[in-house]
PQR file of N, CA, C, O and H, with PARSE charges and radii, in Angstrom:
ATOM      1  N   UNK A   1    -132.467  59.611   9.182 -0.4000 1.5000
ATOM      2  CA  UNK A   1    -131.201  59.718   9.865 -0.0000 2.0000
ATOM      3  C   UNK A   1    -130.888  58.462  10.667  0.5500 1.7000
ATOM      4  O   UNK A   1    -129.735  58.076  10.857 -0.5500 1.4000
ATOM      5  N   UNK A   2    -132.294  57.661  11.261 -0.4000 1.5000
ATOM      6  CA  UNK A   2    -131.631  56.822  12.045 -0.0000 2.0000
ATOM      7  C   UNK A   2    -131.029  56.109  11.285  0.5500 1.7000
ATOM      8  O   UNK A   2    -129.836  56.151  11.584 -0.5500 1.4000
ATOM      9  H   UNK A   2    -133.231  57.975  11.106  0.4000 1.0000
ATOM     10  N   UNK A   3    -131.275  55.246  10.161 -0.4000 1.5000
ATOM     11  CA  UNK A   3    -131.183  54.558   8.951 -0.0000 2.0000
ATOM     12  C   UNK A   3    -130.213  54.666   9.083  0.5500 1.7000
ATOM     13  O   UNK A   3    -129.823  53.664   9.682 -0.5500 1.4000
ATOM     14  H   UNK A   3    -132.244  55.212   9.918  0.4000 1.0000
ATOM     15  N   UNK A   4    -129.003  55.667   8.796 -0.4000 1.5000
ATOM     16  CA  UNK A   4    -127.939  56.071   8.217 -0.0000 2.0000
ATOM     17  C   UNK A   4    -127.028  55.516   8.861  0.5500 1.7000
ATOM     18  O   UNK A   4    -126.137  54.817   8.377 -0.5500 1.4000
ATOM     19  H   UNK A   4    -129.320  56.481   8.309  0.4000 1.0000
ATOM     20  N   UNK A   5    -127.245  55.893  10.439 -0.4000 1.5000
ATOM     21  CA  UNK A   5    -126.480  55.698  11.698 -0.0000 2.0000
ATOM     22  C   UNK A   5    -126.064  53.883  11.917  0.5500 1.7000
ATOM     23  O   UNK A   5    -125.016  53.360  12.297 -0.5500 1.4000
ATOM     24  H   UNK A   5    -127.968  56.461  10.832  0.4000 1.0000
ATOM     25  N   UNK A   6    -127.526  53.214  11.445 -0.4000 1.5000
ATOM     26  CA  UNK A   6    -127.299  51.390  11.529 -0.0000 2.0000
ATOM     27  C   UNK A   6    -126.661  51.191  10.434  0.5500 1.7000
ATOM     28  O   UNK A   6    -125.524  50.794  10.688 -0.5500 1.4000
ATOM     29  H   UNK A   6    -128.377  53.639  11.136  0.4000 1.0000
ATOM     30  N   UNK A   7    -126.889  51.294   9.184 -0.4000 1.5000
ATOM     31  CA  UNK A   7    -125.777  50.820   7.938 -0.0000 2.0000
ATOM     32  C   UNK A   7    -124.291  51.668   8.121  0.5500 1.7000
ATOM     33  O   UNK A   7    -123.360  51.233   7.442 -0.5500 1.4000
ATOM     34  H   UNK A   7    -127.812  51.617   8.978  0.4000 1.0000
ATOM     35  N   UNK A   8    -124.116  52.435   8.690 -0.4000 1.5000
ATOM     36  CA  UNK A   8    -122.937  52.996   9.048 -0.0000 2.0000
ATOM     37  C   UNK A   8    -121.989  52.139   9.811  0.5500 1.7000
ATOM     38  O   UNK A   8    -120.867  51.868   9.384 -0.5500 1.4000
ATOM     39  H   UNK A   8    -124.871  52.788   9.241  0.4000 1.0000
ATOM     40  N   UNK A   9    -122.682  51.523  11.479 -0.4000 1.5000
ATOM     41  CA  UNK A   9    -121.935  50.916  12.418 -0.0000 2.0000
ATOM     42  C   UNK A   9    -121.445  49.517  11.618  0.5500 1.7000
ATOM     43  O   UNK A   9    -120.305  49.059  11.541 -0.5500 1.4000
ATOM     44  H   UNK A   9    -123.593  51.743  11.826  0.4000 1.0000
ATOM     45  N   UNK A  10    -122.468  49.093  11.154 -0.4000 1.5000
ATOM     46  CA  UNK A  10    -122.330  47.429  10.292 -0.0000 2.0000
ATOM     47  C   UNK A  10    -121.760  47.403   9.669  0.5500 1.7000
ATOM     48  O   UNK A  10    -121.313  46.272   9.477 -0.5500 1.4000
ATOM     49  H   UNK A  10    -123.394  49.465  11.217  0.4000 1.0000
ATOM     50  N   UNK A  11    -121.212  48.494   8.773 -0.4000 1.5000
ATOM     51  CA  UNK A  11    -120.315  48.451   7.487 -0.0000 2.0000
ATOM     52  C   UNK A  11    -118.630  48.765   8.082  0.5500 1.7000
ATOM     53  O   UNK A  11    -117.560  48.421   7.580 -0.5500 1.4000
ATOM     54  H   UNK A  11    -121.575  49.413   8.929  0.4000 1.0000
ATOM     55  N   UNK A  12    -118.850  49.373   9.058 -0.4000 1.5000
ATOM     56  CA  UNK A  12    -117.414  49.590   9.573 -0.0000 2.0000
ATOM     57  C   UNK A  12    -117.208  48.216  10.687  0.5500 1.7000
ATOM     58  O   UNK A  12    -116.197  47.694  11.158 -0.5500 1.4000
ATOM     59  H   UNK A  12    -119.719  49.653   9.466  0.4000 1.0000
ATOM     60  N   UNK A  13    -118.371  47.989  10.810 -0.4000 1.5000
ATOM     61  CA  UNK A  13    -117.778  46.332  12.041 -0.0000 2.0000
ATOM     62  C   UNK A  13    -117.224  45.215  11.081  0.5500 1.7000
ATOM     63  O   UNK A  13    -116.238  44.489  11.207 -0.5500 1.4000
ATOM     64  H   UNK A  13    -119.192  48.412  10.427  0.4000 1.0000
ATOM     65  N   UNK A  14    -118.428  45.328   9.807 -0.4000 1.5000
ATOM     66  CA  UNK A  14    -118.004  44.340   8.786 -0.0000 2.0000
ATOM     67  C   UNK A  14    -116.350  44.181   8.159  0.5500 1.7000
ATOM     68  O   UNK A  14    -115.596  43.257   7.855 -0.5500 1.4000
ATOM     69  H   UNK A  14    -119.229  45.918   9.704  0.4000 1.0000
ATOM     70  N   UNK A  15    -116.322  45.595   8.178 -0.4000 1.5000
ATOM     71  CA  UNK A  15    -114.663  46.020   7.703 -0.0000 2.0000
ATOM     72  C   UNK A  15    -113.208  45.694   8.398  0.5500 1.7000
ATOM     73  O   UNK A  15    -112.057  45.358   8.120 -0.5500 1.4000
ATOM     74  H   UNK A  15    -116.935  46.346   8.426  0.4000 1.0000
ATOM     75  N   UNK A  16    -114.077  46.033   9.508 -0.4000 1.5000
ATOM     76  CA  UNK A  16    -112.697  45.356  11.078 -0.0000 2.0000
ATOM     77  C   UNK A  16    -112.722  43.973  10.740  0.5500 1.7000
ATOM     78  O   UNK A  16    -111.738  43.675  10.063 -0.5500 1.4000
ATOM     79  H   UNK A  16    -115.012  46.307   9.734  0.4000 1.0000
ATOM     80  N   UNK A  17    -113.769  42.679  11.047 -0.4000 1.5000
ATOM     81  CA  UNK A  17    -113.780  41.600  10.820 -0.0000 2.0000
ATOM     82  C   UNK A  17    -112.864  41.111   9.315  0.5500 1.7000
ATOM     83  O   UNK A  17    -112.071  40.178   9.446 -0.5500 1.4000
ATOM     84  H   UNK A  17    -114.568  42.921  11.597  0.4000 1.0000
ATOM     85  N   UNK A  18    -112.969  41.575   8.336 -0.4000 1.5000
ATOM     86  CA  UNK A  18    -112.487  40.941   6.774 -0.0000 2.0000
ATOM     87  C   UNK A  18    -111.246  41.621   6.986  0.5500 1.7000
ATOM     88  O   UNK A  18    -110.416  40.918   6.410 -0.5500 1.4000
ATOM     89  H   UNK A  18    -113.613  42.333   8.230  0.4000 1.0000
ATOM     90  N   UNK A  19    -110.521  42.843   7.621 -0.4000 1.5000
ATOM     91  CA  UNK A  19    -109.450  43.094   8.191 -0.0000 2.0000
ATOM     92  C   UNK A  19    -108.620  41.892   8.720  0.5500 1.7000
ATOM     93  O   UNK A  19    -107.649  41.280   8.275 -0.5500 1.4000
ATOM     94  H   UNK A  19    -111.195  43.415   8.089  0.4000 1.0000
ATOM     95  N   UNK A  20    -109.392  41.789   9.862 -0.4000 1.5000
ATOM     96  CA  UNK A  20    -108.347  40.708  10.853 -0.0000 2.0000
ATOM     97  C   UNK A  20    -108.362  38.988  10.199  0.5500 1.7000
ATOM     98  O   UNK A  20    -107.505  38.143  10.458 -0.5500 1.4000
ATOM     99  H   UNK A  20    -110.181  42.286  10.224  0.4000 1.0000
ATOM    100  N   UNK A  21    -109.656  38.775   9.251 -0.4000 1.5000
ATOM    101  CA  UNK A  21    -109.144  37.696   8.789 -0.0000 2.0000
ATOM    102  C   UNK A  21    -107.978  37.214   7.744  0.5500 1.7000
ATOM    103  O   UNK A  21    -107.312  36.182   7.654 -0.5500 1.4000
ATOM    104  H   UNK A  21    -110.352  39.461   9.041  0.4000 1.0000
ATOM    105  N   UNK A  22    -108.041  38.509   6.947 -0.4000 1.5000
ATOM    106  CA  UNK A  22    -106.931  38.298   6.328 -0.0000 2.0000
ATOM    107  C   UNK A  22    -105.817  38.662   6.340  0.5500 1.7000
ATOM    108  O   UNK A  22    -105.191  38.914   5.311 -0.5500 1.4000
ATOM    109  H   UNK A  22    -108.582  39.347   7.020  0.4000 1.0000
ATOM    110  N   UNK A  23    -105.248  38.782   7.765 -0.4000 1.5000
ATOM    111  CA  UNK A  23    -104.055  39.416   8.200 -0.0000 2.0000
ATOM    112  C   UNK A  23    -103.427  38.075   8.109  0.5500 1.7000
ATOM    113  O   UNK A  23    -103.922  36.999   8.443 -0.5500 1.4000
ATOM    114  H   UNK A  23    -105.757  38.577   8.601  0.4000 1.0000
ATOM    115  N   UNK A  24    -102.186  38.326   7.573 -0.4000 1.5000
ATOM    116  CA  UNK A  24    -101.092  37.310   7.605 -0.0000 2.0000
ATOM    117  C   UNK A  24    -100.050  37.517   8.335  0.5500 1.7000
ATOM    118  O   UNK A  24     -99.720  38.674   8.592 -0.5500 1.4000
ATOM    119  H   UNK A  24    -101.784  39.200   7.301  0.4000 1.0000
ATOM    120  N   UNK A  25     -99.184  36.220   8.906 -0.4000 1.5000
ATOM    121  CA  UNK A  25     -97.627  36.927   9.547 -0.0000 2.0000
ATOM    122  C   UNK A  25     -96.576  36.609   8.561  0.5500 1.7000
ATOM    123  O   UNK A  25     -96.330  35.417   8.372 -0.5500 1.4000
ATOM    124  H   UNK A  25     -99.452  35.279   8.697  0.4000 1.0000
ATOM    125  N   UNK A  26     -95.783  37.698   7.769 -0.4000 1.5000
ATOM    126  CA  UNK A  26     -94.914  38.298   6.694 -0.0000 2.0000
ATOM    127  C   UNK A  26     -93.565  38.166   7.262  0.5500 1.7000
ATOM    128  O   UNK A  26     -92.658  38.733   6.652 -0.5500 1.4000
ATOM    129  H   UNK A  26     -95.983  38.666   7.922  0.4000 1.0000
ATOM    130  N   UNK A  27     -93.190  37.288   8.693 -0.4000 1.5000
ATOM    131  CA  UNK A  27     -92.107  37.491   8.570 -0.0000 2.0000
ATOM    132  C   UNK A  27     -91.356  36.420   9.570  0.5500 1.7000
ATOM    133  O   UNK A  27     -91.985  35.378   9.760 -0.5500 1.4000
ATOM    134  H   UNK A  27     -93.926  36.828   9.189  0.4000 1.0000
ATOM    135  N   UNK A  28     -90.327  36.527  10.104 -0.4000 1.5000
ATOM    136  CA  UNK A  28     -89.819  35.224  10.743 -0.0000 2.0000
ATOM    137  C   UNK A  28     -90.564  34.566  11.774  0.5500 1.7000
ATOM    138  O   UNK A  28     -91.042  35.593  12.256 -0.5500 1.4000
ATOM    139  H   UNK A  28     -89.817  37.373   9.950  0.4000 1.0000
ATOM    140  N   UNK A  29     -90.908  33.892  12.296 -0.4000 1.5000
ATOM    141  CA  UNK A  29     -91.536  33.663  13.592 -0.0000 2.0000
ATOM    142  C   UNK A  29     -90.568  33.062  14.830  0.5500 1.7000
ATOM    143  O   UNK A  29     -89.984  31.986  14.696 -0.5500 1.4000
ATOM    144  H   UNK A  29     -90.519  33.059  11.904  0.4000 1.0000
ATOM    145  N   UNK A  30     -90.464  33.866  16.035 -0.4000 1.5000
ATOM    146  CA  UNK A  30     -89.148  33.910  16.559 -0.0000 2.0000
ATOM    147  C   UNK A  30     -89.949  33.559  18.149  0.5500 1.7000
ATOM    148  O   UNK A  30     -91.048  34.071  18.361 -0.5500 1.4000
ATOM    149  H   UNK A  30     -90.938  34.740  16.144  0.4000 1.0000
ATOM    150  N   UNK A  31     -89.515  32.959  18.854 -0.4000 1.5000
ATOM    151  CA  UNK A  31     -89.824  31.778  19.796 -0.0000 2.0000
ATOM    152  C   UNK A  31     -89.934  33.312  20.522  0.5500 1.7000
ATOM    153  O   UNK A  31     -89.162  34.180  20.117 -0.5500 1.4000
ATOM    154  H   UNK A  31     -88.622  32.543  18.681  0.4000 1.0000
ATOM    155  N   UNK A  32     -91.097  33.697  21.812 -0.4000 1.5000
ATOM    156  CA  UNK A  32     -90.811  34.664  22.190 -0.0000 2.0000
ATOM    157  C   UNK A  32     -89.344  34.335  23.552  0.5500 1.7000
ATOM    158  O   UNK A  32     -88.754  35.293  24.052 -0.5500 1.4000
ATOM    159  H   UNK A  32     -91.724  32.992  22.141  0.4000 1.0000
ATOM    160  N   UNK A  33     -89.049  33.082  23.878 -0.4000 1.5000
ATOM    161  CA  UNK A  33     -88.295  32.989  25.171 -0.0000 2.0000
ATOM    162  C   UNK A  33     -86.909  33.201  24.733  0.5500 1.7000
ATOM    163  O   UNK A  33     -86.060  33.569  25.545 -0.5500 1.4000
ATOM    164  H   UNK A  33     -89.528  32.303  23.472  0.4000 1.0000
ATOM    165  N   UNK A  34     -86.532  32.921  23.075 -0.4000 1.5000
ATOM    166  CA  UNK A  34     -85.599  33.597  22.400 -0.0000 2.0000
ATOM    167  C   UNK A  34     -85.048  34.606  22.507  0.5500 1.7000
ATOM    168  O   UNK A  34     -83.915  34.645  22.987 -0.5500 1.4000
ATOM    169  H   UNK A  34     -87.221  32.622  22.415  0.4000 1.0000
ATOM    170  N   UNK A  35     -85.828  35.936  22.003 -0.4000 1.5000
ATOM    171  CA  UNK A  35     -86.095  37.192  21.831 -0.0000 2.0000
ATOM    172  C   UNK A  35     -85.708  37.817  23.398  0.5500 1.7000
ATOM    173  O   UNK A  35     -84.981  38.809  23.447 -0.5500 1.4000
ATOM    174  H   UNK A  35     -86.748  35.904  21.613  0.4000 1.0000
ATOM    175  N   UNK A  36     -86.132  37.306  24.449 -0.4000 1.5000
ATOM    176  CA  UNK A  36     -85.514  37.226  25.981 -0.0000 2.0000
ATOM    177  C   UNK A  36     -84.057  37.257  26.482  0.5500 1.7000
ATOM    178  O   UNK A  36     -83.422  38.134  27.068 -0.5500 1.4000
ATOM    179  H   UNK A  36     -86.723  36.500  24.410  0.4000 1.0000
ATOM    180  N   UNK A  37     -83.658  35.746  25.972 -0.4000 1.5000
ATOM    181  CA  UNK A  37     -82.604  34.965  26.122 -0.0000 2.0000
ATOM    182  C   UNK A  37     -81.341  36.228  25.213  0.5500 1.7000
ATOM    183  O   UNK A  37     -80.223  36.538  25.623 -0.5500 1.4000
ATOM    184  H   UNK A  37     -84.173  35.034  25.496  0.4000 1.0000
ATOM    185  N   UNK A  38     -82.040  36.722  23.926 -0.4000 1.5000
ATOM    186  CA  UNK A  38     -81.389  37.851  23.211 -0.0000 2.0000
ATOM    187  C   UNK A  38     -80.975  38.975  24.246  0.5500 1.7000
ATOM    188  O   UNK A  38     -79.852  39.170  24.711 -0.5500 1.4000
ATOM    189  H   UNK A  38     -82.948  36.470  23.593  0.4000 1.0000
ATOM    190  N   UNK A  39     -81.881  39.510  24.440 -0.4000 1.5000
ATOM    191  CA  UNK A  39     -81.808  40.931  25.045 -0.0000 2.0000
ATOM    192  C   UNK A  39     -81.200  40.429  25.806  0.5500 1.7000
ATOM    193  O   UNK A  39     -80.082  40.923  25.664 -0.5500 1.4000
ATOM    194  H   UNK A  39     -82.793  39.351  24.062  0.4000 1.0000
ATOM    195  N   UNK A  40     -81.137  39.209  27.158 -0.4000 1.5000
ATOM    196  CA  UNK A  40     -80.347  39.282  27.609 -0.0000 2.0000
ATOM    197  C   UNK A  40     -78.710  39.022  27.858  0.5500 1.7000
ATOM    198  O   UNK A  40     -78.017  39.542  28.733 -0.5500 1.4000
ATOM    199  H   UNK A  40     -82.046  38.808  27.273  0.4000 1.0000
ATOM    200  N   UNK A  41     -78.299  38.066  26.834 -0.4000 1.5000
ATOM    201  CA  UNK A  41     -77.050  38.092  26.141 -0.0000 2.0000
ATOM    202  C   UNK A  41     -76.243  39.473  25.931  0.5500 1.7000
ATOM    203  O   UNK A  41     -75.098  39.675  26.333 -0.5500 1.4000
ATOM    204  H   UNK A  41     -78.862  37.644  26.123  0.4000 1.0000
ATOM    205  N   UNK A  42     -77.379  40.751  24.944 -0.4000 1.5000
ATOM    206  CA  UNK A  42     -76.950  41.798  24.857 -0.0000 2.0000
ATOM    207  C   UNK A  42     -76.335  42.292  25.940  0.5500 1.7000
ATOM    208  O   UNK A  42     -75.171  42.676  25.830 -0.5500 1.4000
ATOM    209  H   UNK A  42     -78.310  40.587  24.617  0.4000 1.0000
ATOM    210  N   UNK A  43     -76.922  42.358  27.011 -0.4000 1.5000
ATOM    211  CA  UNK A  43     -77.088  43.204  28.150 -0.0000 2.0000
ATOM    212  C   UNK A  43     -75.649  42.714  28.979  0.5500 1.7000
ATOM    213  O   UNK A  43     -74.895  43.428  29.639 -0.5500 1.4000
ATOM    214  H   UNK A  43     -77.868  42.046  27.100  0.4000 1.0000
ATOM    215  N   UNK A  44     -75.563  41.453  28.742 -0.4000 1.5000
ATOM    216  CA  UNK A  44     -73.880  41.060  29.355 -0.0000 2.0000
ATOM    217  C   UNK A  44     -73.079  41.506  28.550  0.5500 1.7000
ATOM    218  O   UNK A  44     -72.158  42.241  28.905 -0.5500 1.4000
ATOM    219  H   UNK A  44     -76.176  40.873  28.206  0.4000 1.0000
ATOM    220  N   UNK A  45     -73.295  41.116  27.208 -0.4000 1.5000
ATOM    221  CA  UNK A  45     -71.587  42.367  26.400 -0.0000 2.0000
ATOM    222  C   UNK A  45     -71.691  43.299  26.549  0.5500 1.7000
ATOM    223  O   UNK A  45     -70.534  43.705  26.661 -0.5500 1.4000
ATOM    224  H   UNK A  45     -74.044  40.519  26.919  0.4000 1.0000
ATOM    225  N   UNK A  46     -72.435  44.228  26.673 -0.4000 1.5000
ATOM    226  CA  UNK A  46     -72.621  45.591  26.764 -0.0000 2.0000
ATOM    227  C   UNK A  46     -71.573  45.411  28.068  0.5500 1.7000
ATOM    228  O   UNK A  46     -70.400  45.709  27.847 -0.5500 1.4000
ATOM    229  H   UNK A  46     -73.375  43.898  26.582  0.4000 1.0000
ATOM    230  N   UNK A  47     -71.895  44.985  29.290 -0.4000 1.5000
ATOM    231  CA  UNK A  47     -71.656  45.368  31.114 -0.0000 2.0000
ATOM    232  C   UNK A  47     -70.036  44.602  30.415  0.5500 1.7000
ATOM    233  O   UNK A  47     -69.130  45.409  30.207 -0.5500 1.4000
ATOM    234  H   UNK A  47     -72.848  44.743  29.470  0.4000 1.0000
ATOM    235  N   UNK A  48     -69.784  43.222  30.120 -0.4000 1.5000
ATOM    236  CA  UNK A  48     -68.730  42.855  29.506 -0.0000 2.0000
ATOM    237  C   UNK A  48     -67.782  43.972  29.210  0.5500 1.7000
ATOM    238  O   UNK A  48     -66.732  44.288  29.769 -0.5500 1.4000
ATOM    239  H   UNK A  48     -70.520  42.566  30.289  0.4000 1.0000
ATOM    240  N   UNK A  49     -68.487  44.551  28.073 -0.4000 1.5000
ATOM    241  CA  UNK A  49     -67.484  45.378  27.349 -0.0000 2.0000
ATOM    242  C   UNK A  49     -67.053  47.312  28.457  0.5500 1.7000
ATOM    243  O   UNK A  49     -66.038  47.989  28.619 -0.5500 1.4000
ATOM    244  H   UNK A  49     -69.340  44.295  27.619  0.4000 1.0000
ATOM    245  N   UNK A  50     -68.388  47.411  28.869 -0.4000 1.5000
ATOM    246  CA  UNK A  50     -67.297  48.669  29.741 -0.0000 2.0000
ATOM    247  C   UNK A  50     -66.401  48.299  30.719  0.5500 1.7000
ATOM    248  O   UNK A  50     -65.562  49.098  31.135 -0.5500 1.4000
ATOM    249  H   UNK A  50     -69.213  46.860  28.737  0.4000 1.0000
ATOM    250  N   UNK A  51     -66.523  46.775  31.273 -0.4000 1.5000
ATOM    251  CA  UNK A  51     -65.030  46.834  31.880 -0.0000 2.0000
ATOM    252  C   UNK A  51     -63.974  46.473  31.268  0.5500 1.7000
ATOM    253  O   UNK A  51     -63.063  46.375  32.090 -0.5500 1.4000
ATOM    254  H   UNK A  51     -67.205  46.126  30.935  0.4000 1.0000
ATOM    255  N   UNK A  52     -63.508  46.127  29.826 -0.4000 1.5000
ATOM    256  CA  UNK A  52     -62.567  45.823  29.234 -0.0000 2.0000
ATOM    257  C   UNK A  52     -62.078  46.921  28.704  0.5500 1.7000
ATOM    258  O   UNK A  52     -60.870  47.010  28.486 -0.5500 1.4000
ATOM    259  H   UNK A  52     -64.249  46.206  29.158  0.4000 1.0000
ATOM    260  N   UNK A  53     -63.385  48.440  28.266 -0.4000 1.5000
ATOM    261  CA  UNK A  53     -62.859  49.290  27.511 -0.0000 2.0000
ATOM    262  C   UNK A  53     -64.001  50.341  28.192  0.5500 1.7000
ATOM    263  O   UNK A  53     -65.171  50.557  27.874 -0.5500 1.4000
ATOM    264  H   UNK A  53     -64.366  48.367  28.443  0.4000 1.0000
ATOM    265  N   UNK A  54     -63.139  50.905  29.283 -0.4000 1.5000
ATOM    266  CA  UNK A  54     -64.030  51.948  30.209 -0.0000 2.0000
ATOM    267  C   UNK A  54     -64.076  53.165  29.408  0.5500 1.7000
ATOM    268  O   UNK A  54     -63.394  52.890  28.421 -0.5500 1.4000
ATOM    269  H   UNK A  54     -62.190  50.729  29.542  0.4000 1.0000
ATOM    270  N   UNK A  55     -64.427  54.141  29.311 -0.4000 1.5000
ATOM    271  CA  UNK A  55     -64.718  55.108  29.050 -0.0000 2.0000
ATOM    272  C   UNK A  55     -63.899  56.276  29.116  0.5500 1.7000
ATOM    273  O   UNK A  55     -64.353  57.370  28.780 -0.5500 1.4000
ATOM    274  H   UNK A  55     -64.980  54.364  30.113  0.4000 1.0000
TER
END
């Protein structure tokens, strides 16, 4: 049983490791101070727009 328990942990640590090496990034790569500068743009048309067209 102990046996079982050490080739068990190693084979699943081994698995995490060959995981994360071959992770790739699949998609745009976007400046994070961008992504900021976004949301906050949003956040003025939004406040923008309920005083032009209140509710």
């Amino acid at each position: 049983m102990a046996s079982d328990r050490k080739s068990e942990g190693f084979q699943s640590g081994a698995g995490l490791i060959r995981y994360f090496e071959e992770e790739e990034i699949k998609g745009p790569a976007l400046d994070p101070k961008l992504v900021v500068y976004m949301g906050i743009a949003v956040a003025v048309i939004v406040e923008i727009a309920k005083i032009f067209w209140p509710p």
